[in-house]
N, C-alpha and C positions, 0 to 999 in steps of 0.2 A: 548379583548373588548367583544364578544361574550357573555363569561359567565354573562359580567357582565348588559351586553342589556338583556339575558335571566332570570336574576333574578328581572329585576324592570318591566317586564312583571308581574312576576309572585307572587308580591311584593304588601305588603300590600298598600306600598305606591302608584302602577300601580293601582291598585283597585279602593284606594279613588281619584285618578286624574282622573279615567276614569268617576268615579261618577260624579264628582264634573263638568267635562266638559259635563258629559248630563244631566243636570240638567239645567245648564246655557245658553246653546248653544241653538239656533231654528233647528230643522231637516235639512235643506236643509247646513248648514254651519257645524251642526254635521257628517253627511255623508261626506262631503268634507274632513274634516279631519281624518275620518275614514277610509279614499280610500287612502291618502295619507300615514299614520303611516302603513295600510296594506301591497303597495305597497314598501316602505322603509323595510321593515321589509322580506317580501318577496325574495326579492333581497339576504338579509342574508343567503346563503343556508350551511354557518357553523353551523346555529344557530338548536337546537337539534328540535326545533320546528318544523321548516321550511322542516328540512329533514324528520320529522314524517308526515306533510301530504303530503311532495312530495308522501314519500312510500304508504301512503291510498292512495289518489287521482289516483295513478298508478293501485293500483291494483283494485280498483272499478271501473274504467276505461278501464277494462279489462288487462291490461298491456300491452295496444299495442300504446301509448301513445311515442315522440319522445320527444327528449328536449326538442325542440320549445312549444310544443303542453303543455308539459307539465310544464312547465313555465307559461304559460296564463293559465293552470288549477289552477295550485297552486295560482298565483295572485286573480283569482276570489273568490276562497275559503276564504281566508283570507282577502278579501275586503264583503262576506257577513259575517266571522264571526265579523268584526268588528263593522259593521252596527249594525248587532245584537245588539254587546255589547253598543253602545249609545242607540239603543232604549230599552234598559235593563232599561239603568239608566233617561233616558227622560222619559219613561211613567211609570215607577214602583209607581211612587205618586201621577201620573194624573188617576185613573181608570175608567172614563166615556173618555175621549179622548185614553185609551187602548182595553175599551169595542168597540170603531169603528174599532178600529185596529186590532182587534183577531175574525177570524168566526170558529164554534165548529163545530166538525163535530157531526150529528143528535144523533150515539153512545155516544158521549161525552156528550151531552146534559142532555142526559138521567143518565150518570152517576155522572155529576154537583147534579139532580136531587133527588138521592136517598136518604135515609138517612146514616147514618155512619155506621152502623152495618143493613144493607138490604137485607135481602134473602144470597144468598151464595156472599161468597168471594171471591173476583178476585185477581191475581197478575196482577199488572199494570207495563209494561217495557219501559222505554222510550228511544230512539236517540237521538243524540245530531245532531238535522237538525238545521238550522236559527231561532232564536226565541226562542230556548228554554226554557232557566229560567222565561224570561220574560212569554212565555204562561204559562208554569205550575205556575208562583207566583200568576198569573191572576186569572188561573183558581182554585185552592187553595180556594183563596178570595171569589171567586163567589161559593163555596158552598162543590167541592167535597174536603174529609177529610179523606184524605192515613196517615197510619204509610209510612213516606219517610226514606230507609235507604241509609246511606250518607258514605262518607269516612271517615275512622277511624282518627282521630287525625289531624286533617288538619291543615296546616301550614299557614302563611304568607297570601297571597291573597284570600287562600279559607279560613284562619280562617275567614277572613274580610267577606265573603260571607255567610258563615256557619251564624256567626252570628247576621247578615243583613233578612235570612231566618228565624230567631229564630226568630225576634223582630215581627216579623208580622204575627205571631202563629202558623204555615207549626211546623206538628210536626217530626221532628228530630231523627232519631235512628242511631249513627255511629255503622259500622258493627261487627259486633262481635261474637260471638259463643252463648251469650244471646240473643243479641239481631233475629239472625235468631231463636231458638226458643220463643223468643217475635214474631216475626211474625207468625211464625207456629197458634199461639195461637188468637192473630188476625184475621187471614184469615180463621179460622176456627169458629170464630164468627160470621161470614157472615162480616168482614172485607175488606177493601182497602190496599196493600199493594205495593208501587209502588219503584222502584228503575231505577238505566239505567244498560244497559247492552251492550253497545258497548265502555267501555273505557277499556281499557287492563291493565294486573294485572299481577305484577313479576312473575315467576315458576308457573305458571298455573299446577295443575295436571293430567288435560286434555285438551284437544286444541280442540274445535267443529271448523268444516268446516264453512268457513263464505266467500263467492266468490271465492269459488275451492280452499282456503290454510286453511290449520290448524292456529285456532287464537286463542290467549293469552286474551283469554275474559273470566269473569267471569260468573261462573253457576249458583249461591246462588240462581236465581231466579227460574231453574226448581226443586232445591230440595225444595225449600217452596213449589211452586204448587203441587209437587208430593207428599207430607207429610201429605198437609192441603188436597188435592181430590182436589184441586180449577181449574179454566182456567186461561190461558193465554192471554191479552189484550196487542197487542204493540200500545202506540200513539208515535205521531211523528207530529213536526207545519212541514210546507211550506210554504213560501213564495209566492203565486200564482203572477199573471199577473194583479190581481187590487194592487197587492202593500199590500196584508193583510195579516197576520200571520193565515194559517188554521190549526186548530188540528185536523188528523185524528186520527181513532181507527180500528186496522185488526180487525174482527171475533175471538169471543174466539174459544182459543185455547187452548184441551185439551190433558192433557198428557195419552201418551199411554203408556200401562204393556209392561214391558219387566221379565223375569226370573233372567237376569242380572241387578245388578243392575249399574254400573259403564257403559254398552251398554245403560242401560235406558236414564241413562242421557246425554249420548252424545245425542242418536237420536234424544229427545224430544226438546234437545239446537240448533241444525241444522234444525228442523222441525221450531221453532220460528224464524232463523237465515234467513233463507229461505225467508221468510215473510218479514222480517226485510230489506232486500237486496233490498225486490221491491221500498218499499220506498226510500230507499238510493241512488238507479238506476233512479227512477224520476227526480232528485235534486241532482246529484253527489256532485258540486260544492255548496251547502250548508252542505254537511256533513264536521262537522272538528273536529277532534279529535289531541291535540295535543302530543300524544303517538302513538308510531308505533305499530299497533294493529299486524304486521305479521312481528316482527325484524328482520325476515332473508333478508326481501328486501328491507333493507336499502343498503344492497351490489348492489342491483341489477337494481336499477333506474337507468334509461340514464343521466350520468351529462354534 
């Protein structure tokens, strides 16, 4: 039963159902069954999901987290990413009822503001906190205009997403050996080049520290910085205490010379990673990733 719960999550048909109920539902009845499919779903700790953010949730939690403890982490988690996912599909086609819903942080404002090709070129990194899609489709819309690069070849639900993204003119680059030198070329135009950099990636070649363990995260984004001369920009939404999606933006961040170059990039990735952590440390229980960003402690959770 497991596999087969975990494929209509992840299933074109899970996509269009989740759409189709935030579209139709009022907020306060969408959340209700948002909490519900979460907490249901939660409970599954066969399911490879459930055991991928038990293992985050632990370790950004410091790993000192008990079962109990971490049972109502997990439950939270997965009760805001769901929320999330209905205000994905409730507001994506209201955008003056998303414009009250989403505040910019004053950095972002500014880079809403510029033109596409404006003085130098940033790499833009984003987390995957509460609200994500929904804030960057938002903010997309409202003016800034990144080469986004995406997952190579995407299947089933994220085809359905991928292409959901296309329609609405977010321009599109899956990862490639081209398309990183497409960005190179980009960002060296005084370009936007924005991707995420916390979802984990098979045989990583190198593992940056990311909460004191070596993690299976991808680089691509400090060899563009370091290629193009460009800074570093992580945003990241939160969910605050009025109830509104905020997008913040760290200080650029620039890459520093190393002699090595394989040292270069570790440090430069841990030096973002660093940064990255604080946000994540704000808002544990909005971080969800449903892959186990550190595989070895999946052994290691209290069950």
């Amino acid at each position: 039963m497991a596999p087969d719960l975990q494929r209509v999550i992840n299933s074109a048909f899970g996509v269009s159902l989740a759409a189709r109920l935030g579209r139709s539902l009022p907020r306060r009845l969408g959340y209700a069954l948002a909490d519900f499919v979460a907490d249901r779903i939660a409970r599954r700790r066969d399911l490879a999901l459930v055991r991928a953010v038990r293992a985050n949730q632990w370790v950004v939690r410091g790993e000192m987290l008990d079962k109990a403890a971490l049972d109502e982490a997990v439950h939270a988690t997965l009760r805001h990413a769901a929320r999330a996912i209905f205000d994905l599909y409730h507001y994506m086609h209201i955008p003056e009822a998303a414009r009250r819903l989403i505040v910019l942080d004053p950095a972002v404002e500014r880079l809403v503001r510029r033109p596409e090709f404006g003085g130098q070129g940033l790499m833009l990194v984003g987390l995957h906190l509460s609200g994500f899609d929904l804030v960057m489709r938002w903010v997309c819309q409202q003016g800034l205009r990144p080469m986004i690069l995406t997952l190579p070849n995407p299947q089933g639900g994220r085809r359905l997403e991928y292409e959901q993204r296309q329609r609405i003119g977010l321009n599109l680059v899956p990862a490639s050996l081209e398309a990183l030198r497409h960005g190179v070329r980009h960002l060296r135009r005084g370009g936007l080049v924005l991707t995420g950099i916390d979802r984990p990636i098979p045989d990583p070649s190198a593992r940056p520290r990311f909460f004191g363990r070596p993690a299976a995260l991808p680089l691509h984004h400090i060899y563009l910085a370091t290629k193009a001369r460009v800074p570093v920009i992580i945003m990241a939404p939160q969910l605050q205490a009025d109830g509104r999606y905020h997008l913040l933006a760290s200080d650029p961040i620039a890459m520093e010379p190393h002699p090595d170059r394989k040292a270069a990039v570790l440090r430069n990735a841990e030096n973002v990673l660093g940064l990255a952590e604080r946000f994540i440390r704000a808002a544990p229980q909005q971080w969800s990733i449903s892959l186990p960003v550190w595989p070895e402690t999946l052994a290691l959770v209290p069950d």
